[in-house]
C-alpha positions in Angstrom: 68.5 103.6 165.4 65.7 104.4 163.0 63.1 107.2 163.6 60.7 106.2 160.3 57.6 105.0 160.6 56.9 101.7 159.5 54.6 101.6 156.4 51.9 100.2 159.1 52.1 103.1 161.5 51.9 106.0 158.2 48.5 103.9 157.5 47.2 104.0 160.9 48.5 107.8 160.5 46.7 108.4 157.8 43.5 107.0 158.8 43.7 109.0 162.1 44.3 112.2 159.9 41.1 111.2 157.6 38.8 111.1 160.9 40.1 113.9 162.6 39.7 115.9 159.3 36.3 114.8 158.4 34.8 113.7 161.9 36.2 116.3 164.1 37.7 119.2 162.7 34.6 120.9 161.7 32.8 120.7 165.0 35.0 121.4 167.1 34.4 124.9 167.9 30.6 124.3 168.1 31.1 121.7 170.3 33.1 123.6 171.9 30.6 126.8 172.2 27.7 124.5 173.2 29.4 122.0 175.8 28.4 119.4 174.1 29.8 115.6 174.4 29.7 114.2 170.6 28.3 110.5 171.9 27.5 109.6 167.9 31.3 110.4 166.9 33.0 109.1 169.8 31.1 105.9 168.6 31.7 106.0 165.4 35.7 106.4 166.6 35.0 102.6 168.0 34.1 101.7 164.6 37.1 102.7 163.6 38.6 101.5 166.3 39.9 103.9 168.3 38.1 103.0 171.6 40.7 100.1 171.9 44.0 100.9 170.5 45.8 98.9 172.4 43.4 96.4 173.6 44.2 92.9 172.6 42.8 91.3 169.4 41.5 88.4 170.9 39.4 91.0 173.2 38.2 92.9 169.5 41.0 95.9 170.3 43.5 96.5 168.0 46.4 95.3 170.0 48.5 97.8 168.6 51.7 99.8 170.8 52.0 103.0 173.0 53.9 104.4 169.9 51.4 103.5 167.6 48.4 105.5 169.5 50.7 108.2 170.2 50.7 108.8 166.6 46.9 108.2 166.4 46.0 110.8 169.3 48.7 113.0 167.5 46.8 113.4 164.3 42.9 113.3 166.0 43.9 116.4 168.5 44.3 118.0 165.7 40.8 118.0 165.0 39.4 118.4 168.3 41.6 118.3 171.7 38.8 118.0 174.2 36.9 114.7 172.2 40.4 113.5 171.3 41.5 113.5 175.3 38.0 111.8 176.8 39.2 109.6 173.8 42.3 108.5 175.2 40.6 108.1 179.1 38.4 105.5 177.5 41.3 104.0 175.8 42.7 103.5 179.1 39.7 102.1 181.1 38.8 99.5 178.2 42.7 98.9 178.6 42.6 98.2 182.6 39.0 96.0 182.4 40.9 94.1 179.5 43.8 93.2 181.4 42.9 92.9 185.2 39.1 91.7 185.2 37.9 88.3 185.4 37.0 86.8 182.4 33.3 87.1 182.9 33.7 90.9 183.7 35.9 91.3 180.3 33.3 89.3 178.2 30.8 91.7 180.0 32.3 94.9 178.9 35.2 95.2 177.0 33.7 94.5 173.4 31.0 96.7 174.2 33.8 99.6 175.0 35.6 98.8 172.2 32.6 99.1 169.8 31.5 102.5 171.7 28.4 100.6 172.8 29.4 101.4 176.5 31.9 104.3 177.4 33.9 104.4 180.4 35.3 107.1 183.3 38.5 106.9 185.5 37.5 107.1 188.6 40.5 108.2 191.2 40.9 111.7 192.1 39.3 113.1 195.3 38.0 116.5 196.7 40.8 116.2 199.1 43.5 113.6 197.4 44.6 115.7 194.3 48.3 115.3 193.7 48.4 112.6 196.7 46.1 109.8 194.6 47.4 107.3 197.6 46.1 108.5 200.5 42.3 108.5 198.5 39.4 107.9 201.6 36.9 106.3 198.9 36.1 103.2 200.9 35.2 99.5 199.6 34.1 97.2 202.6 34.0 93.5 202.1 30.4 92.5 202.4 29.5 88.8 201.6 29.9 88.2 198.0 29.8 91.9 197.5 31.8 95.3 198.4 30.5 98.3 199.5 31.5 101.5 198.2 31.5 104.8 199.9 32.8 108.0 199.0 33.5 110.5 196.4 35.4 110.9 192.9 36.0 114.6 191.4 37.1 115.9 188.0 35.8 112.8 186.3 36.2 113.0 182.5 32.6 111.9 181.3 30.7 111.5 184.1 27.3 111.3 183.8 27.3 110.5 180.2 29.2 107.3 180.4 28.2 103.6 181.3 31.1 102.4 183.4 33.3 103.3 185.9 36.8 102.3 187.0 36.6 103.6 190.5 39.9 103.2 193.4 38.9 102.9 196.4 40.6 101.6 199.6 40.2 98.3 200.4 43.2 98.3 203.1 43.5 100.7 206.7 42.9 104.1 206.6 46.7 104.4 206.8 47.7 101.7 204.4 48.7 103.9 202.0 49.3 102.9 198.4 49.3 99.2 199.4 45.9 99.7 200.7 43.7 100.4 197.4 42.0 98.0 195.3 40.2 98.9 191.8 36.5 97.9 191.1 34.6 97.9 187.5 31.1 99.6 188.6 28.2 100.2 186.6 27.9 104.0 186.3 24.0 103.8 186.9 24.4 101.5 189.8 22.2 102.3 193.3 24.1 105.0 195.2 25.1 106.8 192.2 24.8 109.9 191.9 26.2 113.3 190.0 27.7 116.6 191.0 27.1 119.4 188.1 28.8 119.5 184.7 31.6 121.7 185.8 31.9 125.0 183.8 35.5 124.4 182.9 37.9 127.2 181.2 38.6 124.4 178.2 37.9 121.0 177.5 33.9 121.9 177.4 32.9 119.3 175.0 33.6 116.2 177.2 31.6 116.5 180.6 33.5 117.0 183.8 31.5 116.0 187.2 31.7 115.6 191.1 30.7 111.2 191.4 28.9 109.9 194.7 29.2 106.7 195.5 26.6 106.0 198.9 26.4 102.2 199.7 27.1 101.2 196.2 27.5 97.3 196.2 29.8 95.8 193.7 29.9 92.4 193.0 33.4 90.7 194.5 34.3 89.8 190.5 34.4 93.5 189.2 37.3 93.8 191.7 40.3 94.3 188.9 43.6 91.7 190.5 43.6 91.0 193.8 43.0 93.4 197.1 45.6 96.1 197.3 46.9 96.4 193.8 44.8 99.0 192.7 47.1 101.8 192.7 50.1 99.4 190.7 47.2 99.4 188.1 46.4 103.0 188.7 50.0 104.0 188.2 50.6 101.6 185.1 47.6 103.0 183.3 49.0 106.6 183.8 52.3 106.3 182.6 50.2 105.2 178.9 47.7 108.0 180.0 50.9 110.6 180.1 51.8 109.5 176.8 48.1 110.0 175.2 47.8 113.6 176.7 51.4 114.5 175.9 50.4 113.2 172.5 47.0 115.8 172.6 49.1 118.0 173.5 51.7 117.3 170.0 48.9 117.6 167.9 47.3 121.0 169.4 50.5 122.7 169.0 51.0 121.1 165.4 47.9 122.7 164.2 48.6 125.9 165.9 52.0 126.1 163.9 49.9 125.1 161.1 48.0 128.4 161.2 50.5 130.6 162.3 52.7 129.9 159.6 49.5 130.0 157.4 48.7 133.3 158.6 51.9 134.9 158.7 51.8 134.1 154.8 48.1 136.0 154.4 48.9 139.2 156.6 50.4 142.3 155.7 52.0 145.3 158.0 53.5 148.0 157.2 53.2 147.0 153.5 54.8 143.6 153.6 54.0 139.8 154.8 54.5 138.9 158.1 56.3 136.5 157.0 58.8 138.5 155.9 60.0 139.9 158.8 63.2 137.9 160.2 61.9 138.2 163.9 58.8 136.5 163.4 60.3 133.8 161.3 62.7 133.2 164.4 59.8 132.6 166.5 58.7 130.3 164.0 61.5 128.2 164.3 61.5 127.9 167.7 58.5 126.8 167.9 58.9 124.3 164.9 62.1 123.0 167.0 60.6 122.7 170.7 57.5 120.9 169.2 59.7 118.8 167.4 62.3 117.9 170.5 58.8 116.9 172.4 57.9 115.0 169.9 61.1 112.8 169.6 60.4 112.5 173.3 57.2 111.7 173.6 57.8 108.5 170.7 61.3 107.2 172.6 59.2 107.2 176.1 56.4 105.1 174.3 58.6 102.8 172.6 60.7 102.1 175.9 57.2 101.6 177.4 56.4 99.5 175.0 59.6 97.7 175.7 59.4 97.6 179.6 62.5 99.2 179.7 62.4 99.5 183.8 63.0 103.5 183.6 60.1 104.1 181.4 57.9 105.3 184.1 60.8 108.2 184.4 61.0 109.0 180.6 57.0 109.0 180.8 57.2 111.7 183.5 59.6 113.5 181.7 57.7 113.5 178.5 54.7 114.1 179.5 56.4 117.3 181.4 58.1 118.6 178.3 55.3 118.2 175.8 52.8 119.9 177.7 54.6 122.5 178.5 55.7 122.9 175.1 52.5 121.9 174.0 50.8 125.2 175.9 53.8 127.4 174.4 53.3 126.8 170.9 49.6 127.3 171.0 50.1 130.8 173.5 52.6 132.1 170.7 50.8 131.2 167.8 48.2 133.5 169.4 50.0 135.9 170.3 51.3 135.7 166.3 47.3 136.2 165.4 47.6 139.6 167.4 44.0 140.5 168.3 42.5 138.1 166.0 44.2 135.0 167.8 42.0 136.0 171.2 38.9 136.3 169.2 36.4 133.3 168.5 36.4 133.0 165.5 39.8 131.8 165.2 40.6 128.7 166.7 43.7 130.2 168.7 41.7 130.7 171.7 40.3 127.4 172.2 43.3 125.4 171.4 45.3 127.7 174.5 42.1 126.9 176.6 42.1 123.2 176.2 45.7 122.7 175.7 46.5 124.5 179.6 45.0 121.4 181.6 47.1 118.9 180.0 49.8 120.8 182.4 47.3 119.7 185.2 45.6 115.9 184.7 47.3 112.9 184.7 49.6 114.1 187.6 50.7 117.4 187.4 53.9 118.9 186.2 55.1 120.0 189.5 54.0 116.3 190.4 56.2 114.6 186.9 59.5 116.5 188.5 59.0 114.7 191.7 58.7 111.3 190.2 62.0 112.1 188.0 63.6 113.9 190.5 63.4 111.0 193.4 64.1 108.6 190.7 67.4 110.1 189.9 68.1 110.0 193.3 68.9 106.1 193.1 72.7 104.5 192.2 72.8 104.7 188.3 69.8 105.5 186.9 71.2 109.2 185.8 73.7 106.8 184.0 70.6 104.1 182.6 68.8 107.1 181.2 71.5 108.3 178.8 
């Protein structure tokens, strides 16, 4: 069992630590402070091909493994969380177009997502379907060579500043459940459009967040992605990479929060001696050093059993993506509370990374939500035994 890196992946790493450091790092906080969606750097992430990690070569991606962008979003969250996460939605759109749209769809978009020429939303939660994505009451009705596409989307990463849409809608009865919801490609500024208010969110404020309205929106049949009904399979296999990418935000907020606690436990003085002398606070060092580096360790085996289709990787997704947020949130909340009154102000970054870090505990199925999945999956004759 070998836990290096290859010498491919500390390149990629290294790359990934060069444009967080020079692309993202500085802005941050005034991007921050100013809502504002960096458009020109998220674009120039596609030249460096971040927009399609793990979109195949022959579509212009870079065909590379879960594992591999875990360690890419690793190192850009640690220049800015927010850009770094809307990052990793795209990721997963261009992914889904890529693999389920007909060819003339794919040739449509997918190059242009991969460049940053267009930039995509995920499209499934509702007002009313939260936590309980199957039962979504978004409509798509059958109409000639076209579907028609009523209802509404909310929390949508990007909308309104973003050119296409990955939008689930139910295709099936109103009771049919999971079985009953199909996923379309839709032009974001397609007729029956329209968008709520950028939300005034307690983090994540320099990626848009909006309410989408969908009112008679006709699709054409071909942006349907697979066939009627499988929708929500495609829903569900894009989260359990989307689980990764924010567990992997969340690995890279709290590594730069250790960063600057231990960095500032080295600079202060009380009581006329470093902070870092003191044995209690280098305890809480460590512990924090350890926890982030047990969700790390997690969050790599459940990518590379992803990337192997090991059939419990949806389980060891859930149960990463648990972990490292939660850890994720706890290293960032001590290392403020390390700052003392500093770490709430401004103009240290302490703040901001607690902020943005405390929704990854939220999106792409909620905690509570990641204990049910494990939970009932345990449940079933040896998989307590298959996940040793």
């Amino acid at each position: 069992m070998d836990f290096a890196l290859t010498d491919d992946q500390k390149a990629l790493v290294a790359a990934a630590a060069d444009f967080s450091r020079v692309e993202l790092a500085g802005h941050a906080a005034e991007w921050d402070a100013q809502s504002h969606f960096p458009v020109d750097v998220i674009r120039r992430a596609g030249e460096a091909g971040f927009l399609g990690i793990y979109t195949p070569e022959e579509q212009g991606g870079l065909g590379l493994s879960r594992l591999d962008a875990s360690l890419i979003f690793e190192q850009l969250s640690q220049g800015c969380i927010a850009t770094t996460a809307y990052l990793t939605i795209h990721n997963m759109v261009t992914w889904m177009i890529a693999n389920w749209a007909v060819d003339e769809v794919r040739s449509q978009y997918v190059e242009a997502m991969v460049s940053g020429e267009l930039l995509g939303s995920y499209c499934l939660t509702e007002p009313g379907a939260g936590s309980d994505a199957a039962n979504l009451r978004t409509k798509a009705v059958r109409d000639g060579d076209h579907y028609v596409i009523d209802g509404a989307k909310m929390f949508i990463s990007g909308a309104g500043a973003t050119q296409v849409l990955v939008v689930m809608a139910r295709t099936g009865a109103a009771d049919s459940g999971a079985r009953g919801v199909s996923a379309f490609v839709v032009p974001a500024d397609a007729p029956g459009i329209s968008y709520g208010k950028n939300e005034d969110k307690m983090g994540w404020k320099s990626q848009p967040t909006r309410l989408v309205s969908l009112d008679g929106v006709r699709v054409p049949a071909n942006h349907r992605l697979g066939e009627e009904g499988e929708g929500f399979r495609f829903a569900m296999k894009g989260l359990d990479g989307g689980r990764l990418n924010i567990a992997s935000c969340s690995l890279g907020a709290a590594q730069h929060a250790l960063t600057l606690a231990r960095n500032y436990l080295g600079e202060r003085k009380q009581f006329g001696r470093e902070l870092a002398s003191f044995q209690a606070l280098q305890f809480k060092l460590a512990d924090m050093a350890t926890e982030l580096m047990a969700a790390r360790l997690m969050v790599r085996q459940a990518a590379w059993r992803l990337d192997q289709a090991d059939p419990e990787a949806t389980a060891h997704c859930a149960m990463a993506k648990r972990f490292a947020t939660d850890i994720g949130f706890k290293v960032c909340n001590e290392a403020l509370q390390l700052h003392g009154g500093y770490g709430y102000i401004r103009e240290y970054p302490l703040e901001r990374l607690v902020r943005d870090t405390r929704v990854h505990q939220i999106l792409e199925g909620t905690n509570e939500i990641m204990r049910l999945i494990v939970g009932r999956r345990l449940l079933a004759d040896g998989v307590i035994e298959a996940l040793q």
